[in-house]
TIVEX-552207 format. One record per residue (C-alpha): residue in three letters; x, y, z. Coordinates in steps of 0.001 Angstrom, whole numbers, plus 500000, padded with zeros to 6 digits. Last residue first. Layout:
N
alaXYZ ...
***
This chain:
310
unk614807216848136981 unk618527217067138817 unk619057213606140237 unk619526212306143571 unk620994209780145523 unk620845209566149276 unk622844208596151591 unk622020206848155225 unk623489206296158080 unk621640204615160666 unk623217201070159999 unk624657201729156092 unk622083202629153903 unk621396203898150347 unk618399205569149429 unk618098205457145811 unk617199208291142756 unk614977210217143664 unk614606213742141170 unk615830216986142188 unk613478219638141563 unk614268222288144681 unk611407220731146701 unk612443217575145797 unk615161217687148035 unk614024219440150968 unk611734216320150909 unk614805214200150686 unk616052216100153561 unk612915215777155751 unk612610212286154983 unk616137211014155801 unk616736213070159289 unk615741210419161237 unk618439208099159794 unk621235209953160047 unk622574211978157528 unk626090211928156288 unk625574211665153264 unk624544213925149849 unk624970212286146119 unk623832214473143657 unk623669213654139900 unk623305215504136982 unk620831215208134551 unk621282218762132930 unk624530219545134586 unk624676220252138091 unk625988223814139459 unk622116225266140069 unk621010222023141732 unk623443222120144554 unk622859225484145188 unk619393225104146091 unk620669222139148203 unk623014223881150087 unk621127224830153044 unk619018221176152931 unk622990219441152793 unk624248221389155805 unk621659220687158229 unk621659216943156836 unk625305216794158102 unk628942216632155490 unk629315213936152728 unk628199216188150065 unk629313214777146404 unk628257217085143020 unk628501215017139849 unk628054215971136300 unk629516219409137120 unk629055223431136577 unk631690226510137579 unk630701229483138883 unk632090228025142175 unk632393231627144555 unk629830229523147643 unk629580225706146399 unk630327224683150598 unk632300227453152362 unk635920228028150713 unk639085226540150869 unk640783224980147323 unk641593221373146767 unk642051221445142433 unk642106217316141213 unk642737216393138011 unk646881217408137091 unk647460216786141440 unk646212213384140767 unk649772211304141767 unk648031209571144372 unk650639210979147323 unk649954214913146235 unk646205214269146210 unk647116213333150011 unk648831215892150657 unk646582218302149243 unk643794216711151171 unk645907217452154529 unk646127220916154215 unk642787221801152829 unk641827219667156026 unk644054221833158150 unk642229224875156534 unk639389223888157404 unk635826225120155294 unk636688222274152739 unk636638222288149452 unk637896219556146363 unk637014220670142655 unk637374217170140426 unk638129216976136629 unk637990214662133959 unk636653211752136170 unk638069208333135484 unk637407206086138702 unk641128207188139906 unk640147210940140023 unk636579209925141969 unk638791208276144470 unk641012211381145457 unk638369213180145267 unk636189210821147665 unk639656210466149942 unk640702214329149917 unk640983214249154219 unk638548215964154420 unk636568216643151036 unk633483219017152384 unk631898219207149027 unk633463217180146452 unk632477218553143215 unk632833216190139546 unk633838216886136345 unk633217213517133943 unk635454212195131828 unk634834208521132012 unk631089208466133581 unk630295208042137141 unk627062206414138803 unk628580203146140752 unk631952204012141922 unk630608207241142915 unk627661205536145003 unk630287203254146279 unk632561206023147437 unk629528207902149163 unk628059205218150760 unk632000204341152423 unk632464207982153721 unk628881207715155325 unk629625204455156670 unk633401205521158620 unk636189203607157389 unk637020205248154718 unk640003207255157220 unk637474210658155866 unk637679213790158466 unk640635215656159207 unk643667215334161733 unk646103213790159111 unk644047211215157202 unk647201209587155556 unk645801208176152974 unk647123205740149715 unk644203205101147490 unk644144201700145297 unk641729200504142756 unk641242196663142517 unk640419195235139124 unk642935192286139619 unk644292191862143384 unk646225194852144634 unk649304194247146694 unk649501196104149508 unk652369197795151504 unk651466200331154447 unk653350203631155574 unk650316205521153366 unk647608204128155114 unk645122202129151843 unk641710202778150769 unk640716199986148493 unk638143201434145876 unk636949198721143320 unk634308197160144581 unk634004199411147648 unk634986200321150858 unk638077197452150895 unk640630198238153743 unk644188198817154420 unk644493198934158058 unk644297202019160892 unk644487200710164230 unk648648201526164485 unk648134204607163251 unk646238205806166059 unk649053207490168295 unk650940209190165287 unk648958211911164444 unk647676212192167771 unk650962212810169249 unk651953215111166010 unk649213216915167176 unk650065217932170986 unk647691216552172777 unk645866218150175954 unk643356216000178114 unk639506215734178790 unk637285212614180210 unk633446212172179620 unk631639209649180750 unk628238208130179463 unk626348205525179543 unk622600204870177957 unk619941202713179698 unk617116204058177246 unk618818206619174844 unk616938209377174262 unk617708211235177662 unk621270210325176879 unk621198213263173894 unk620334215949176014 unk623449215268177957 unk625484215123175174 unk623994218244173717 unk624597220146176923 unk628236218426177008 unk628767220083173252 unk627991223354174037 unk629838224068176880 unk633140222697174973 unk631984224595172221 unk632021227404174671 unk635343226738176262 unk637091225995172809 unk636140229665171051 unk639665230966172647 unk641957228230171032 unk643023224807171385 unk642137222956168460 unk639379220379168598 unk639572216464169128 unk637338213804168786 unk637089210597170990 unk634794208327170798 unk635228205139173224 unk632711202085172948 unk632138200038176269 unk632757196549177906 unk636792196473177224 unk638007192924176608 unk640153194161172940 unk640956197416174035 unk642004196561177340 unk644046193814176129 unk645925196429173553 unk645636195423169707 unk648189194766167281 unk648202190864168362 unk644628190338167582 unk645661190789163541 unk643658193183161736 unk641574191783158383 unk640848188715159537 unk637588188387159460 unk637763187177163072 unk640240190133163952 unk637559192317161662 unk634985190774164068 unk637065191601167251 unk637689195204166334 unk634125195999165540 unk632872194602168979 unk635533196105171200 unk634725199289169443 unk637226202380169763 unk636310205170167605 unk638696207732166249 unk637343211469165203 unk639134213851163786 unk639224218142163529 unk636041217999165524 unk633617220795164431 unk630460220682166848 unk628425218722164632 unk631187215971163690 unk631686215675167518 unk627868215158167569 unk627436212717164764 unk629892210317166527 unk627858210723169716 unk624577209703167769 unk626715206931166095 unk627872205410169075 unk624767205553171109 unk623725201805170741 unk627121200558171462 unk627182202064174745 unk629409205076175942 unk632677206498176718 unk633323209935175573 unk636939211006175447 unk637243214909173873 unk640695215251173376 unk641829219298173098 unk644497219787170345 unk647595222176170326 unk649522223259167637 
***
């Protein structure tokens, strides 16, 4: 298969906007390049300088790239996507953007980025580890080998990390819990390890289907977690104690009716992925069906927000 590299360079301040807009188009991945990021966790030391070209390291500007497959809807989304870039500048004061375009085959992407891609800590207990690393778990710690393929969900990104600590914080031993747009399988994947009885994994992409299954495969959690295809809670009959959406604020007010049909009496839903000028209107959309507010939780202009069913 063939994938088309989308290359935007830009500011720091319009990072996440652009971020958000690969994720709103369909990109099949997403890496980030952030001089700034990469030099505090070099500080912090959790990557070592040495792994890292110059260029990266001195460059003046943030690089998103996401990448689509190569097919006959890619000139319109292509279309599509630089109108929305170019709308989005105009809210930017002194914003930069360039765009470049090139061809990759996948398993050149799939192997071009490992080298940026560390073990790292998103939450308490949750340490989200590559699967050709070694680490050695300190007490308590919770470990979940990843390889994020092409799909969504490295646990790097905020709205994958809210998510994981909200889980880590609300679930119950023996709980059944949905994982609504799962990428890559890590908040399934995660939720298995925490204790849940059950989790039902779906994704609308089949290559993330693909590459969650792998990954379930990997943690040894095949026996608790099902990764099926299908759109959103669409053909679930089944109910949970926990229903996770880390997908767009577009997504999460159309599913939100449906959201509070599957939950248990009390149940909790956990939606990211919004930014934070959408917050109000979905919490709002929120209430509206009966859910109750729990928290806002926040990471930069990503927010999540916990909810539960009144």
């Amino acid at each position: 298969m063939h994938w088309q590299e989308i290359s935007v360079t830009t500011n720091e301040i319009m990072e996440e906007a652009v971020t958000n807009l690969f994720y709103e188009i369909g990109a099949a991945g997403v890496v980030i390049e952030d001089p700034n990021l990469i030099n505090r966790y070099v500080q912090e030391d959790v990557w070592d300088a040495y792994e890292f070209p110059k260029e990266i390291m001195d460059a003046e500007h943030v690089i998103v790239k996401g990448y689509l497959p190569v097919d006959d809807k890619l000139p319109l989304i292509l279309e599509q996507f630089n109108g929305a870039l170019a709308a989005l500048s105009g809210f930017f004061k002194d914003s930069y953007v360039s765009v470049q375009l090139s061809r990759l085959q996948e398993e050149d992407w799939a192997n071009s980025w490992k080298e940026y891609y560390k073990p790292k800590k998103v939450s308490e207990r949750i340490v989200v580890v590559p699967g050709w690393e070694e680490y050695n778990p300190e007490e308590g710690e919770i470990i979940v080998k990843l390889d994020p393929g092409m799909a969504f969900g490295t646990g790097n990104h905020p709205t994958t990390m809210i998510c994981i600590k909200a889980l880590e914080k609300y679930i119950e031993p023996g709980w059944r819990i949905a994982d609504i747009g799962t990428g890559s399988g890590i908040i399934a994947i995660s939720a298995a390890k925490l204790g849940a009885e059950s989790v039902c994994a779906v994704d609308l992409d089949t290559l993330a289907v693909r590459v969650a299954r792998l990954n379930v495969k990997r943690n040894m959690v095949e026996e608790l977690v099902e990764v099926r295809q299908g759109n959103l809670l669409q053909g679930i009959d089944k109910t949970f104690n926990i229903i996770v959406a880390n997908i767009i604020a577009d997504v999460i007010i159309e599913m939100s009716e449906y959201a509070y049909e599957r939950l248990e009496p009390s149940g909790i839903f956990i939606a990211s992925g919004i930014i934070e000028d959408r917050q109000d209107e979905v919490i709002n959309k929120l209430q509206e069906e009966g859910f109750k507010l729990v928290e806002v939780m926040t990471d930069n202009a990503w927010r999540g927000i916990v909810v539960t069913k009144g």
